[in-house]
N, C-alpha and C positions, 0 to 999 in steps of 0.2 A: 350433575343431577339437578342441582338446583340454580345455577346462573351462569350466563356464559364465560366460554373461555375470556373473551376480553373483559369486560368486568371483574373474572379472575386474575389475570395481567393487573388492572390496575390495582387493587388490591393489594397482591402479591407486592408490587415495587413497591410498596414502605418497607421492606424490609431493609433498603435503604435507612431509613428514619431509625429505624428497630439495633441497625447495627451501630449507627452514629453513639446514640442511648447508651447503648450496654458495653460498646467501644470502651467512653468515659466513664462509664460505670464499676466495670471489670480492670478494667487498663490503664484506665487516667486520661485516654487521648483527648486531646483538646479538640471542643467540637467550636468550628470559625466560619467564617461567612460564606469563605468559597467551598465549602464544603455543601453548606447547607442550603447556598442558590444552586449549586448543579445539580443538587438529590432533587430539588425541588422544581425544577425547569424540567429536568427528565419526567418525573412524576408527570407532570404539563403536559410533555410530550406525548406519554403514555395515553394519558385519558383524551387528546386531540386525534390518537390513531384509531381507538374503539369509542370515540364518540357517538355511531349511530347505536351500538349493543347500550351504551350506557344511558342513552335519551331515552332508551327502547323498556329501561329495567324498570318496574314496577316491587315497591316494596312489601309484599305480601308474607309471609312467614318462610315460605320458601327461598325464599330471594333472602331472607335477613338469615334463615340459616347456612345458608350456604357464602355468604358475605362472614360471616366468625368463622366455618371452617377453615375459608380463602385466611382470614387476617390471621387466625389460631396458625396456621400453614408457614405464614411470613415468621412468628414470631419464634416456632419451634427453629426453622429455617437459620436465625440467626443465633439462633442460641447452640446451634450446632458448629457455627462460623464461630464464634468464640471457643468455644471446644477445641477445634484445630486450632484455633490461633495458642493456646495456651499447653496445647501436643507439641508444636513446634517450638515454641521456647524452651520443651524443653526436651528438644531435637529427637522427636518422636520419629518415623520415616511417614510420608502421607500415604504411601499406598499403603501399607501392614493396617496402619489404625483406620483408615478408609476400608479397609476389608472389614474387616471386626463389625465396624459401623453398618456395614451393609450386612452382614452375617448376621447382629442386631435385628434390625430392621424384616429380612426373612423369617428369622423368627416368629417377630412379633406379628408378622402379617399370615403366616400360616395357624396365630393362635385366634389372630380374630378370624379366621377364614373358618376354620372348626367350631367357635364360637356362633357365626351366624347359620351355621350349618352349607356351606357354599361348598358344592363337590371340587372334586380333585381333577379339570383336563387336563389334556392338551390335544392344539391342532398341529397336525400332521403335514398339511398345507407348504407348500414352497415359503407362501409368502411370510405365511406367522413365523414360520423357524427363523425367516433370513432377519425379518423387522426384531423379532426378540433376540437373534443374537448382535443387533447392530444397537440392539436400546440395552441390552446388560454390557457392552464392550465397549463399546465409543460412545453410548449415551451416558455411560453411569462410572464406569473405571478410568476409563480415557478420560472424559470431561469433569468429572467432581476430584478425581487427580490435579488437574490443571488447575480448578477452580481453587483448589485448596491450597496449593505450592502458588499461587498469586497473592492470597490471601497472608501468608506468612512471608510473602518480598515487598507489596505493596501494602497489606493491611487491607482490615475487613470491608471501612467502608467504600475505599475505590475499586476493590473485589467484587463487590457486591455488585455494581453497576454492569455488570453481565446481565443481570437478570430484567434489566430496561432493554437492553442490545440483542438479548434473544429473541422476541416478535418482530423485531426488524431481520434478522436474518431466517425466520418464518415466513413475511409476505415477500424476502426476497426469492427465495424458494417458489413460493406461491404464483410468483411471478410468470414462471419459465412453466413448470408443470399444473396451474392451475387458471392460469390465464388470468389474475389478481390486478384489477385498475387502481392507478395506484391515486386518488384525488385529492384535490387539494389539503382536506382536512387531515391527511397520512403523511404527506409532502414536510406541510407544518410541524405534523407531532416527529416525524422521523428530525429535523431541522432541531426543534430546541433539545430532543436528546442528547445530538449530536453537539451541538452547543456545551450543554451541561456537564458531558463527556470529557470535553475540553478544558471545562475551569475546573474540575475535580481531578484530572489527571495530569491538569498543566503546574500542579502545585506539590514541588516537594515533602512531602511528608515529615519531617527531621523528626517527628515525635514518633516513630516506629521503632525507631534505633532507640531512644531512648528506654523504651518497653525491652528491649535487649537487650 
């Protein structure tokens, strides 16, 4: 409503930064160089693939409220990543409290739905059944299942670097069914993610185990 998706992407990937933070904060994990040049090269990366959305952003009240929702978004986001990480220690199962979590969440979103007064549909449509049931299955049970059982092997903040790697498996998509060119300035940002990817995943963790 208030600023684009990519500007919301960039945004969003502190939650990198946000995990780091509350990692050491919550857990003691030691935050060290390679951690915080590949969070930070990705970040790079991010804002080199939505460069023209973000040269384009004007900071007018809209744009600033919608930039706190985005960063309000990352920060609930990780605090959520802590949550499982702290279920799992103490060998919670991921999918049961992943349910709960999302029962939560239904909830509270049919309280603000009646709250703003927003009626009750649904479409009948081939297409909306198929997309709603491939975004509650594989977008939400399937995928925040994995995301979570990562998080409790690897820890939150190499975890977490899904969330730079996701708009690249977006414009590759975009690719094939959207016709998406891919130029120089995408080439780059996809490049130092990839990068960052590397020094953050190329680094044994031994302080995971130690929180064990």
């Amino acid at each position: 409503m208030h600023i684009s998706s990519g500007v919301n992407a960039v945004i969003f990937s502190v939650v990198l930064i946000f995990n780091m933070l509350n990692s050491f904060f919550f857990y003691r994990l030691p935050i060290n160089f390679q951690l915080i040049s590949g969070a930070i090269l990705g970040i790079i990366g991010i804002c080199f693939i939505f460069w023209p959305q973000i040269s384009a952003l004007h900071l007018s009240n809209y744009n600033l409220r919608g930039m706190l929702f985005s960063l309000l978004g990352a920060a609930i986001a990780s605090w959520g990543t802590m949550i499982s990480m702290r279920n799992q220690k103490h060998y919670l199962p991921v999918m049961q409290t992943n349910a709960y979590a999302m029962g939560y969440g239904a909830i509270l979103t049919i309280l603000l739905a009646c709250i703003e007064g927003h009626p009750f549909t649904f479409d009948c449509t081939f297409p909306y059944v198929v997309s709603l049931v491939y975004l509650s299955i594989i977008g939400s049970v399937i995928a925040f299942g994995c995301y979570l059982t990562l998080v409790g092997q690897i820890g939150p903040v190499k975890a977490s670097y899904i969330m730079l790697i996701t708009p690249i498996v977006a414009l590759t998509i975009s690719t094939f069914l959207e016709q998406f060119e891919w130029e120089p300035h995408v080439i780059w940002g996809v490049g130092l993610i990839s990068l960052g990817n590397l020094i953050i995943l190329g680094r044994k963790m031994t302080s995971l185990k130690k929180v064990r």
